[in-house]
N, C-alpha and C positions, 0 to 999 in steps of 0.2 A: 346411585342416583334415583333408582327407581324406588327403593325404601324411602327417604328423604320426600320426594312427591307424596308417597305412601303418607307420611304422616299430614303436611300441608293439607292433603284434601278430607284427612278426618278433620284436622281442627277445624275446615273450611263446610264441614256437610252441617245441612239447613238447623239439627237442631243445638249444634255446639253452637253456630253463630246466633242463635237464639239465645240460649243462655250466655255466650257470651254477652249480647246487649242487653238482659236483664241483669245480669252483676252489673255491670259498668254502671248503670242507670240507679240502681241500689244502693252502689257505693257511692255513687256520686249522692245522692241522697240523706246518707248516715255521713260522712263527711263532713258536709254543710250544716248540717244542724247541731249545734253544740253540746258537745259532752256526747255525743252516740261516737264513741271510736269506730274506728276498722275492725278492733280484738271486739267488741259485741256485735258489733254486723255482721262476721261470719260464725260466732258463736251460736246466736240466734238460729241462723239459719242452716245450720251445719245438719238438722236435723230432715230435712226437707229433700238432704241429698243420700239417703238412706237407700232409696228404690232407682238413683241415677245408676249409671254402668263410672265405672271408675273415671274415665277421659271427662264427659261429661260434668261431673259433680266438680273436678279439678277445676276443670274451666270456669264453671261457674263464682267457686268461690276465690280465683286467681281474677277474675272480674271484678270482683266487690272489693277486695285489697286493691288494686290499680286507681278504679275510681273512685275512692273513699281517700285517698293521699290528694288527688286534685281539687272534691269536694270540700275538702276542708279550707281553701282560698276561698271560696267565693264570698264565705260568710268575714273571712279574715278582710278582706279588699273592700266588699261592699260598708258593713255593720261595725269593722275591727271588732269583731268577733271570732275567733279563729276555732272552724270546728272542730280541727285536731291539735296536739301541742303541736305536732312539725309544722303546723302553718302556723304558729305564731309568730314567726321571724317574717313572714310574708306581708304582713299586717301592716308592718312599717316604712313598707316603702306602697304597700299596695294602697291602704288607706286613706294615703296621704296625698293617692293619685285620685283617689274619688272624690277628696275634699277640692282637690284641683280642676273636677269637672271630667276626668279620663278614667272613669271606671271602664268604657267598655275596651280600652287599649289594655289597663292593668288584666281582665279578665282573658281578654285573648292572649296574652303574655303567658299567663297562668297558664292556660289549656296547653298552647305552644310549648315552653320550657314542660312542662311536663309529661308531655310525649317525649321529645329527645332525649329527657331524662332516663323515661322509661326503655324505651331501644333500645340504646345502652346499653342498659342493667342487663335485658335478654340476650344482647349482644353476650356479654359478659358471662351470662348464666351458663351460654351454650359453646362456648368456646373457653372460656378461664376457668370452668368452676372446680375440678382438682387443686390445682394449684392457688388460687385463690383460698382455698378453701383450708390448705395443708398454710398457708402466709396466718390465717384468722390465729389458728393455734400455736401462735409462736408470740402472740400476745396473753401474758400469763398477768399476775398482779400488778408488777411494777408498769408493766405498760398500760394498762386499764386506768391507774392512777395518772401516770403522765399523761394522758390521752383524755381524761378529764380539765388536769391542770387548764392543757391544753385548751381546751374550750371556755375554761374562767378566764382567758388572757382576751377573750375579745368582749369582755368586761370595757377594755382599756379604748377599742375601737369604738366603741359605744355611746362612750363617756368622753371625747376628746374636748367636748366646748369645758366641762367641767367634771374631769377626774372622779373628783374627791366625792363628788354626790354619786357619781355611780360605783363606787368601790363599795359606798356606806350599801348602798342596793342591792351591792351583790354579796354582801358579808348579812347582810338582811336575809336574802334568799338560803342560804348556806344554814344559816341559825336557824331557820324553818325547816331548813332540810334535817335538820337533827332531832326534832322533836318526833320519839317513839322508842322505841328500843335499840339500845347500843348492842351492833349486829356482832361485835365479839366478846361483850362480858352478858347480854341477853338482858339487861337491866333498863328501867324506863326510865327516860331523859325528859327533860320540861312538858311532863304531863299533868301538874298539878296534881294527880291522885285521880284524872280522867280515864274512864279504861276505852274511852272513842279516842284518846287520842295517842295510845298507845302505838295505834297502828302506823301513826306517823301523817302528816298532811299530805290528802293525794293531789295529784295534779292536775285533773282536770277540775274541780271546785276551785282551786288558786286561782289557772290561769282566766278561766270565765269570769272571776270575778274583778282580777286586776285589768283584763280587759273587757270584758262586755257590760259587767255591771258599772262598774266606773264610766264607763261611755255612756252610760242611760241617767245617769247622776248628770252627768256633764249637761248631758242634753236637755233635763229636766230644767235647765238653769235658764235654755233661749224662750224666747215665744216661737210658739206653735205657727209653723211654717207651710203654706202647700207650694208644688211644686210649679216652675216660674216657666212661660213659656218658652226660654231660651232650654232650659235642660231638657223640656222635650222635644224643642227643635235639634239638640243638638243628637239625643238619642238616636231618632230619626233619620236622622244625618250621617251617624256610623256607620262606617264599610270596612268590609276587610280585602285586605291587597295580600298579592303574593308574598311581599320581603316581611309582613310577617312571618311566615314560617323559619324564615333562618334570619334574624335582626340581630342575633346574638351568636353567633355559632360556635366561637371559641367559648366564650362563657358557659354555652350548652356542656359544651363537652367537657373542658373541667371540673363542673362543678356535679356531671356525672358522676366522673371517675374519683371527686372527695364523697358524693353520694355510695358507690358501690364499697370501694373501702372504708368506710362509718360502716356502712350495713351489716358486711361481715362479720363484725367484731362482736359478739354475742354481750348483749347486756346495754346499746347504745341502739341509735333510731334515728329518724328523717328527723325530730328536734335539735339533736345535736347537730347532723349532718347540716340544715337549714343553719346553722347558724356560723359552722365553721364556712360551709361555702358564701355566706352573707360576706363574713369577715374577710376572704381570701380575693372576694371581689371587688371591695372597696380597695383594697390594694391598687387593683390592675383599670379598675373604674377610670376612664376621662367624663364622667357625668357628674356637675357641680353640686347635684342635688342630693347624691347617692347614702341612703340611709333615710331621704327624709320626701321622697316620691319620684323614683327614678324606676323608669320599668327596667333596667339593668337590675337593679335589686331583687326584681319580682319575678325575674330568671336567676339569678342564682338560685334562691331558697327553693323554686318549685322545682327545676333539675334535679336538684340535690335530693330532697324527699323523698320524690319519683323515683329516683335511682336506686333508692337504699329496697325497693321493693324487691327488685334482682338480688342485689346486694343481700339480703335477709335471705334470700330463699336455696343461697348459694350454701350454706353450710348448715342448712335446715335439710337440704334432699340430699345432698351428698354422705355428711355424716352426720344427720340423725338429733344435730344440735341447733334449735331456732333462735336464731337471729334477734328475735324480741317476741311479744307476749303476741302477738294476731300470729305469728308467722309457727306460734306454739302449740295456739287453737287450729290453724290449717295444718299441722302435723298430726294434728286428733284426727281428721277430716283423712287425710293418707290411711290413716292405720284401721277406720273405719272401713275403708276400701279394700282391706288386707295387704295394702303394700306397706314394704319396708324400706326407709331410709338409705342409702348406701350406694354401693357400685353396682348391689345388683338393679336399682331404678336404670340405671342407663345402658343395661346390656340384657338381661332377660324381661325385663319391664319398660321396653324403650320406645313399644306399639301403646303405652300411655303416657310416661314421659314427655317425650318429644311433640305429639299434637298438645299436650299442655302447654308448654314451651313455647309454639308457634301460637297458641292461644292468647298469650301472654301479648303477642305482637295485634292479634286483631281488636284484645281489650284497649289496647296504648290507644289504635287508631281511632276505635270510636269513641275514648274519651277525648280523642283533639275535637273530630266532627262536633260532638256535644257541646263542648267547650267553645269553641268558637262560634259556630251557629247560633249556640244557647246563650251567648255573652249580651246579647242587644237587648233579650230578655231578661236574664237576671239584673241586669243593670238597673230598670223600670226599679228596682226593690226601693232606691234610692230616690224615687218622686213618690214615694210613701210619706204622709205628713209624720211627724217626727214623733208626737204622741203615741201615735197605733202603731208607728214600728217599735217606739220603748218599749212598750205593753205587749206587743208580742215578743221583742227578745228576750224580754226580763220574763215570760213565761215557759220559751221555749229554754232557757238556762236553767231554772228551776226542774222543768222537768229529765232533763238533760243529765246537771246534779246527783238529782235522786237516781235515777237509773243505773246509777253504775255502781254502787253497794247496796241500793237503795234504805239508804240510812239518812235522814232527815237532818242528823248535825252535820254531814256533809254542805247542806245547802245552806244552815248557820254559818259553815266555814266560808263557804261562797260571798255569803253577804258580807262577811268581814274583812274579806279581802277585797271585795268591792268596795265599802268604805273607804280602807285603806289606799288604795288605788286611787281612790276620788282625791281626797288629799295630797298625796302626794304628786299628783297631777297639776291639781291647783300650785303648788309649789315650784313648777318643773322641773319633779324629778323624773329620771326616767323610770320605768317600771319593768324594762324588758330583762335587766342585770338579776333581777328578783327570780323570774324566769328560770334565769341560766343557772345562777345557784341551788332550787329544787333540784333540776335536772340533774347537775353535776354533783353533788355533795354526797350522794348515795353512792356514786357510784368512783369517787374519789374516795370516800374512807371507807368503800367494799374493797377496794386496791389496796390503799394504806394497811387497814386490818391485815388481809391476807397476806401480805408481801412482811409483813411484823412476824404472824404466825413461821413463817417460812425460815426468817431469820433469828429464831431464838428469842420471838416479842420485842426486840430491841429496835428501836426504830432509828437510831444511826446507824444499823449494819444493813434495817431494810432502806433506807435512802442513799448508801455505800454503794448496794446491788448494782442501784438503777444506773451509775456511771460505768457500770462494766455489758452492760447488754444495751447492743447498737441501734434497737427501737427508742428507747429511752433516750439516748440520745442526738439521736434524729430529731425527737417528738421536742428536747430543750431547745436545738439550735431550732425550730419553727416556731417555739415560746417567747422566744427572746425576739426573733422574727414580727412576731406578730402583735409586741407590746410598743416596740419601735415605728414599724413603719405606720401608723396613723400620725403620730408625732412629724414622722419626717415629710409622706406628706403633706401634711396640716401648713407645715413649712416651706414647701415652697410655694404652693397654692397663695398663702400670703405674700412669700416674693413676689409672682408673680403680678401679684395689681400694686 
C-alpha cells in the first residue's frame, strides 16, 4: 500500500503535474489543427525531453498523446474538419450538431466520452495488460484481414438510405488505397510513371480534403454571413450540469472496451476503432437521429479513440511492439530514457512505470476540465463570418498538408480530393465509405498477402485457414452481424410509424 501511494504522489509532485498540463494543452493543440497528428507532436518534441529525469519526460509526452486524440473533435464538430483521421467519424454526427445550433453540447460530449474513454484504457493498462497483451498476438494474418473486412461492413451501416452509392465509395476508397506499390510483388500500381505517387496516397491530404476543403467549396457557394444575435445569445446561455458527465454510461463503457481491443492489435487505431464503435452504436442507439447529429454518436467515436490510447500502449511497454506509429515515436522517447520494453518496466522499473500510468489518469482529468470549461469558448469559432474562417482553414490545411512529408504534391493531392469531395457532395454521395476504404485496404491486402505467403501463395488454402481459427470466425458471425442489423433496424423503425 505504501509503494502504490509511493507512486500517486510522484505522478502528483508540482512538476509532473506541470508538465502533465503542458502536454495535455499541446496535445490538445496539435489535435485541432489539421494535419499536425499526435506521431508529430511527440516527434517534434521528443527532443526537449532529453535533460527530463525518465518519470517526467513520460508524463509529458503520455500528455500530448491523451490530448491530441480529444483535440482532434473540436476541429471535426465545430469546421467538420477533423484534425486527426480517428476523429473523422466524429464529424458526422458532431457537425451536424453545430449546424443544429448544439455545438457546445457536441463539444462537452466530446471532452466527456473522452475521459471515460481514457480511464478505461488505464484502467486496462494497469490491470489487463499481460494478458491483453499475450490475446494481441494471437491475431496473426488471417485475423488482421478479417478484422479489416470487418470494418468495410459498416460501409453497409452508412449507406442504408442508399446502398449502392455508398458501396461505389467505398470500392472508390479501396482503389485509392492501391495506388503505390504491391506490398508482395514490390511493383508500382496506377502510378502513371509518378515516382510521388509511388508511395501510395497518404491519409491525412485525403481526408482534409474530402472533408475540410469540400466544406470551404460548399461554403464558398452561400453569402457571406455575420453572426445573428440569437447564436450569441444562445452561447451565452450555455451551462453545464452534472448528468453530463455520465448521459451515456453504458455507451462509455463499450465503446471503451471496442476502443482498448482495436488498440491492441498492432497496425490499427482510434480511425478504425471510431468507426467500428460508431457502427456497434447505431445498433443499440434509441436516437432517431443517430449518424446524422446525435450526441450518442459523438460518445461512441470519442470513447472509442480515447481508449485505443491504453489500448496502444498496452503492447508497446509490455512487449516492446507499438500499437501504431505515435505509440512507435513514444517508444523512441522510452529507449532515450534507457528503459526497455518488457516485464522488466513493471518490476525493476516500476518507481517510473506506475507514476506514468497514474499520470495518464491526471492528463484524462485535465483534458475533461479543458474540454468542458474550454467548450463555451471554442464554440465562439462558429460566429466567425464564414469568409475568414474559409481563409483560415483552407490555410491552416495547406500548411498542415505540407508538414507531414513536406512535399508540395501532397497538397495537389489535397486539393483534388477536395474537389472531388465538393462534387460528390453536391450529388449526395456520402464521402465517409471513401474514408474507410484508404484506412482498411492496406491493411486488408497486408493480411490477404501474408496469410497467401503462409499458405503456399494460393489464396483458396489462405481463405480455407480462416474457417479453422476461431477469431476468424467470431470476426465473420459480427460481419454478417453488422451488414444485417442496419437493414433490420431500418425495418422496424418503418414499422413503427
Amino acid at each position: 500500500m505504501n509503494e502504490i501511494l509511493s507512486y500517486v504522489l510522484t505522478a502528483f509532485s508540482p512538476v509532473n503535474l506541470l508538465f502533465a498540463l503542458l502536454g495535455t494543452i499541446v496535445g490538445i493543440t496539435v489535435g485541432a489543427l489539421p494535419g499536425f497528428t499526435p506521431t508529430m507532436g511527440i516527434a517534434v518534441l521528443i527532443p526537449i525531453t532529453y535533460t527530463m529525469n525518465a518519470t517526467t519526460a513520460l508524463v509529458f509526452l503520455g500528455a500530448i498523446y491523451c490530448g491530441s486524440m480529444f483535440g482532434g473533435s473540436i476541429s471535426a464538430i465545430l469546421i467538420n474538419t477533423p484534425g486527426t483521421s480517428a476523429a473523422a467519424a466524429t464529424a458526422m454526427d458532431g457537425h451536424a450538431l453545430t449546424l443544429k445550433g448544439q455545438a457546445h453540447g457536441a463539444l462537452v460530449e466530446a471532452s466527456v466520452a473522452s475521459f471515460w474513454g481514457g480511464i478505461v484504457s488505464v484502467l486496462a493498462l494497469i490491470f489487463l495488460a499481460p494478458p491483453l497483451a499475450r490475446f494481441a498476438f494471437q491475431f496473426g494474418p488471417q485475423e488482421r484481414f478479417m478484422m479489416a473486412l470487418f470494418g468495410l461492413t459498416i460501409i453497409a451501416s452508412l449507406s442504408t438510405k442508399d446502398v449502392l452509392k455508398g458501396l461505389m465509395m467505398g470500392c472508390a476508397g479501396l482503389l485509392a488505397a492501391c495506388i503505390g506499390m504491391d506490398p508482395m510483388l514490390g511493383q508500382s500500381r496506377f502510378t502513371f510513371g509518378s515516382t510521388f505517387l509511388m508511395g501510395g496516397i497518404t491519409m491525412i491530404p485525403a481526408v482534409i480534403g474530402l472533408f475540410s476543403v469540400s466544406q470551404i467549396f460548399i461554403t464558398l457557394k452561400d453569402p457571406v454571413q455575420l453572426a445573428d444575435k440569437d447564436m450569441i445569445a444562445q452561447f451565452k446561455a450555455a451551462r453545464l450540469h452534472w448528468k453530463d458527465l455520465v448521459r451515456y454510461p453504458v455507451t462509455y463503457l463499450r465503446s471503451a472496451v471496442i476502443g482498448i481491443v482495436v488498440g491492441i492489435i498492432p497496425g490499427t487505431g482510434g480511425d478504425v476503432a471510431s468507426y467500428v464503435s460508431h457502427n456497434v452504436g447505431r445498433v443499440f442507439s434509441k436516437e432517431e437521429d443517430f449518424g446524422s447529429g446525435a450526441r450518442e454518436g459523438v460518445a461512441c467515436c470519442e470513447s472509442a479513440n480515447n481508449a485505443v490510447t491504453g489500448g496502444t500502449l498496452i503492447p508497446t511497454l509490455t512487449l516492446g511492439v507499438p500499437g501504431n506509429a505515435t505509440t512507435a515515436v513514444l517508444l523512441s522517447g522510452l529507449t532515450i530514457q534507457g528503459l526497455t520494453p518488457g516485464y522488466g518496466l513493471f518490476t525493476s522499473e516500476k518507481q517510473i512505470t506506475y507514476p506514468f500510468i497514474c499520470a495518464l489518469f491526471i492528463a484524462n482529468l485535465l483534458m475533461l476540465l479543458i474540454g468542458m470549461f474550454g467548450a463555451k469558448h471554442f464554440a465562439k469559432v462558429t460566429l466567425t463570418p464564414k469568409n475568414i474562417l474559409s481563409a483560415f482553414v483552407l490555410s491552416l490545411s495547406i500548411m498542415g498538408t505540407y508538414a507531414v512529408r513536406g512535399n508540395l504534391n501532397d497538397v495537389a493531392v489535397m486539393l483534388i480530393f477536395g474537389v472531388v469531395g465538393y462534387l460528390l457532395k453536391l450529388y449526395k454521395y456520402n464521402v465517409v465509405p471513401i474514408v474507410l476504404g484508404l484506412i482498411l485496404g492496406p491493411i486488408a491486402e497486408a493480411g490477404l498477402s501474408q496469410a497467401m505467403l503462409l499458405n503456399g501463395n494460393s489464396l483458396s488454402a489462405a481463405l480455407l485457414s480462416m474457417t479453422t481459427r476461431p477469431i476468424c470466425i467470431v470476426l465473420f458471425l459480427l460481419m454478417a452481424a453488422s451488414v444485417c442489423a442496419p437493414f433490420i433496424l431500418e425495418a422496424r423503425r418503418a414499422g413503427k410509424k
